[in-house]
N, C-alpha and C positions, 0 to 999 in steps of 0.2 A: 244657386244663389252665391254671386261671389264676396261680395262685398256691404255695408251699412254704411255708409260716406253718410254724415249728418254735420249738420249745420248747428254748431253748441255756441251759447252765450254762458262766457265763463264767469264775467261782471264787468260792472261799466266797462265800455267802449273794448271790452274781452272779446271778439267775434273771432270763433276756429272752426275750420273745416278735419273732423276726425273720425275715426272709425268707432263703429257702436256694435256690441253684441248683436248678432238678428234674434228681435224677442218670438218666445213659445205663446202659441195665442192660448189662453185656457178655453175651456166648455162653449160657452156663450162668446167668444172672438172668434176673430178673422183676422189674421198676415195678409198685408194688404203688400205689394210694389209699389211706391207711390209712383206717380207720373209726370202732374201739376200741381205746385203749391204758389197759390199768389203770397207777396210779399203786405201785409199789412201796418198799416201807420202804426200801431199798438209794436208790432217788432221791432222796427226800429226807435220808436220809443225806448222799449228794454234797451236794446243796445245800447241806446245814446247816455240813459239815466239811470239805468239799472231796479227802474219799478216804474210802477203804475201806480198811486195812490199807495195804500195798504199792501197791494204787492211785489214783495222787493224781492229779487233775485240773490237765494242765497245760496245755492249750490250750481253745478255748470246743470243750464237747461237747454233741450230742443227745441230751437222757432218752430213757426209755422202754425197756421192751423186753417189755410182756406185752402184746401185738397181736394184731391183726387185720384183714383190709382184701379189698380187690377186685383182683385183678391187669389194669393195665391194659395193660401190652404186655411179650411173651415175646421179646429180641432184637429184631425188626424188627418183630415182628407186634401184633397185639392179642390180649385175650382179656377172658373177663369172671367165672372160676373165685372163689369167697369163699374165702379162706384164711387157717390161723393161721399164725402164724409162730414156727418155732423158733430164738429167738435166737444161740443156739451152735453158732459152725459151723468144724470145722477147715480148719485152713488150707494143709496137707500129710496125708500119707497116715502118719502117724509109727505106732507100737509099739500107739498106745494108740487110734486107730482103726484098725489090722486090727484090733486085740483087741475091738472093741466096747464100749469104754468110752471114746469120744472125748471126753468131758467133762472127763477128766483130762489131755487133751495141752495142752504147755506154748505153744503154740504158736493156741489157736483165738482166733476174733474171739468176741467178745461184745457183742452190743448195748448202748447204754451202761456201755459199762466200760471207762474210759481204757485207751488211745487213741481208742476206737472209738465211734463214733456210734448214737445209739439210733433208735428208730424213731415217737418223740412230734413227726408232721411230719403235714402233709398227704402229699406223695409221699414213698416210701422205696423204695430198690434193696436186693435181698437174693435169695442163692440159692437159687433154684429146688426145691433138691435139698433145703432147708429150709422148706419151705412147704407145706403139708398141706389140701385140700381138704377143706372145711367139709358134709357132710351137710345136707342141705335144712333141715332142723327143727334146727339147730345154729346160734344166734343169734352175731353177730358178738362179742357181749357174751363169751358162751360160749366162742365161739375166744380169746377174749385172757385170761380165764382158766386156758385150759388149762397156760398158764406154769405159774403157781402150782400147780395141778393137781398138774401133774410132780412136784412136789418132792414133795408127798405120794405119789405112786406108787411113785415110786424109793426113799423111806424106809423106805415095806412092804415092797418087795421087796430091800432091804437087810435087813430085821428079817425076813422070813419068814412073814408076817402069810397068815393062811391058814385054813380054816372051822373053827371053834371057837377062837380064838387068843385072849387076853384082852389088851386094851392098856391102857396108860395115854401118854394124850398132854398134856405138861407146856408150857404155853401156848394160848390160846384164839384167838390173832392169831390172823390171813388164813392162815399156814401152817398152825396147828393145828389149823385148821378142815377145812381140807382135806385134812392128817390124817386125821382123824376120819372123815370121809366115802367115803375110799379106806379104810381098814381096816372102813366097815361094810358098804364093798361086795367085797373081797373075802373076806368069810367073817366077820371079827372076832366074839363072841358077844358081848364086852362091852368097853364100852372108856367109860374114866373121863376127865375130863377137868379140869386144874388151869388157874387164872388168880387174879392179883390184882382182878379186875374181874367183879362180882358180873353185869353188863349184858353184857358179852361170853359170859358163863358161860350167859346166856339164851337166846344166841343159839346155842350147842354144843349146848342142849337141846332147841331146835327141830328142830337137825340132826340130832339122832339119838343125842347123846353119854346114855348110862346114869345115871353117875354123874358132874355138874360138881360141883366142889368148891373153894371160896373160901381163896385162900391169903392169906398175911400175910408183911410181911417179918422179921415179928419170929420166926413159927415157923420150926423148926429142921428140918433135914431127916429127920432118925430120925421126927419127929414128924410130919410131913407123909407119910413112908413109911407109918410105922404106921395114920396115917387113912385112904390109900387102901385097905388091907390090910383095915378094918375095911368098910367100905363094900363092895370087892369080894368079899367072903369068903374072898378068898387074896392073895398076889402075884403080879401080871401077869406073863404070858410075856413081855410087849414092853414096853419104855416110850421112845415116841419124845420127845426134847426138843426144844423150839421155841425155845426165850428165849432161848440163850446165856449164861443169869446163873448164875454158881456155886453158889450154893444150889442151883438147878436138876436141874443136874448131878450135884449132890451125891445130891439126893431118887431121881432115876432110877436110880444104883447102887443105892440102899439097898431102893427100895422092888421093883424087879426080882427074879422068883422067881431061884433056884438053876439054875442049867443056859441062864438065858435072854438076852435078847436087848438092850443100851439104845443105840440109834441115835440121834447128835450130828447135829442139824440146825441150831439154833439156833447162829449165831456172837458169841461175846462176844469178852474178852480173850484174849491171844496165851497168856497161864499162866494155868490156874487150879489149886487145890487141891480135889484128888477123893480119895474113900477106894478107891485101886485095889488094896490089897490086902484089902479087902472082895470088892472086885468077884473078885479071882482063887481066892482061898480058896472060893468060892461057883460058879467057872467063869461069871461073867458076861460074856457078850462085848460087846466095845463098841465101835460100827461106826462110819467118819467118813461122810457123804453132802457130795458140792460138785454140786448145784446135781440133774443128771438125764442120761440118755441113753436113747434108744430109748424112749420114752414118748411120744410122741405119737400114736401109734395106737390105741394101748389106753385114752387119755384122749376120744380121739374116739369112741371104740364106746361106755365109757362114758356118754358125754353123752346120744349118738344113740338110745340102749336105754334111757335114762332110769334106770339103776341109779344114776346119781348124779347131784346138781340141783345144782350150782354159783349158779343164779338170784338166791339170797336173799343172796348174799354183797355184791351190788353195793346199796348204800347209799345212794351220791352221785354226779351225771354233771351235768359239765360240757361246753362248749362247747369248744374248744380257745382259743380265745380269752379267756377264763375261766380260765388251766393259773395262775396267782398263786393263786386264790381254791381252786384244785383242792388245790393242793401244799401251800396251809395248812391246807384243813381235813382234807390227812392229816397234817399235824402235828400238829397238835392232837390226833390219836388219835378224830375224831369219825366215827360209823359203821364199818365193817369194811372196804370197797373201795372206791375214788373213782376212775370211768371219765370218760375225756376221751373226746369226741364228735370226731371227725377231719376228717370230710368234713359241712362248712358245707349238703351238700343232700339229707343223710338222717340224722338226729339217733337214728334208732330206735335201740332197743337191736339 
């Protein structure tokens, strides 16, 4: 082990490349090498504003937290298993992990999410009991995907997404990509897909999306409803939202049939204005998702079985030492997914 080269955000717009202790895993960890860590919208977020909501960046923290890596000692021992890593781990046995939805307790760590450190380092410590053994034909690339993955898994299975299900998914980002791609493998017949960006729209068409459809900010949401309506032949049973922007939100009441389903993934503002007595008059339910739980398994069989190709989404791969040149050119909105290479003596994906 020569080195810890990590990626610190010190505060706004603070981003250093510096060395970290390599941490002692206790009892129940694992020292991982990391490998691949994709860059997420939420990091440079921190970078740009120095919080999220409620979490404001008060001390220097480690990015990161869509990984993957080589576990190199269990406690005292070694080992050499490739794993992803599920960032959210609670931190007590509270209500809401017996219930099985520990993604809600108030209480869990999160890989870069003030307080807590991420995992954009050469070595990272992390439990065991979160760490999921990579299938052989399962690229590293592929395990630090499966972040993102999640979100789109848990949003179907929040929405009920299911064989013959029609969707519409309202942004074409890295989330609504993979959207898209869990709803066309778990059944979906048809599923539409919206963005302001005619080039992102290109690449939901590759993936599989039916109908992309170019929005504008000047159109109005009735009307952006009524175009998907017209394009699907009906209105979709589902519409998951990715963007967080009001209009948004707005369009997925409206354009959602009668009886069905618009699932909140996209975070904007703390208030917005939605037409919820549309939505109620019509029995539209309208579901929150924060982040995933129990998704990791189902996102690996996926990969492993080939029912879903996450491959085409990584764009851009840097060096770790390169994370400036990485983190701009996810600012800048260029390509879909910008993966930092971890380990300086195997750059593969």
């Amino acid at each position: 082990m020569e080195d810890n080269l990590s990626v610190v955000l010190h505060a706004q717009g603070d981003l250093r490349l510096e060395e970290r202790p390599i941490p002692e895993p206790g009892p129940n960890d694992v020292l991982l090498r990391m490998h691949s860590v994709g860059i997420c919208g939420s990091d440079v977020h921190y970078w740009q504003h120095g919080r999220i909501g409620d979490f404001v960046v008060r001390r220097p923290m480690v990015l990161g937290h869509e990984a993957a890596g080589r576990v190199v000692r269990v406690g005292s021992e070694s080992a050499r298993d490739r794993v992803a890593v599920e960032p959210g781990v609670p931190r007590e046995m509270d209500e809401f992990f017996k219930g099985g939805r520990y993604n809600l307790s108030p209480t869990i760590f999160f890989c870069a999410t003030p307080p807590d450190d991420g995992n954009l380092c050469r070595y990272y410590k992390h439990s065991a009991n979160f760490c999921y053994k990579l299938p052989d034909n399962v690229t590293f690339e592929e395990g630090a995907l499966i972040e993102p993955l999640s979100v789109g898994i848990y949003a179907c299975r929040r929405a009920g997404v299911t064989l013959g299900t029609t969707v519409l998914v309202c942004g074409s980002g890295p989330i609504g990509l993979v959207c898209l791609l869990v709803a066309k493998a778990m059944g979906a017949s048809q599923v539409a897909i919206t963005d302001l960006s005619s080039e992102r729209l290109k690449m939901a068409k590759q993936l599989g999306a039916d109908f992309p459809l170019v929005v504008s900010r000047e159109d109005s949401a009735q009307e952006v409803a009524q175009r998907v309506e017209g394009m699907m032949g009906n209105q979709p049973h589902v519409t998951i939202e990715c963007t967080g922007a009001e209009s948004s939100m707005q369009t997925a009441i409206y354009a959602t049939r009668s009886g069905g389903v618009v699932v909140l993934v996209g975070l904007g503002a703390e208030m917005a204005s939605v037409p919820l007595l549309n939505a109620a008059v019509r029995e539209v339910d309208i579901r929150g998702v924060f982040r995933y739980c129990n998704t990791w398994p189902m996102a690996i069989a996926m990969l492993a079985s080939g029912k879903v190709n996450v491959k085409p989404l990584v764009t851009h791969r840097f060096p770790l030492e390169e994370a400036a040149q990485a983190f701009e050119t996810t600012r800048k909105g260029e390509g879909v997914k910008v993966m930092l290479k971890c380990d300086k003596n195997d750059q593969e994906p």
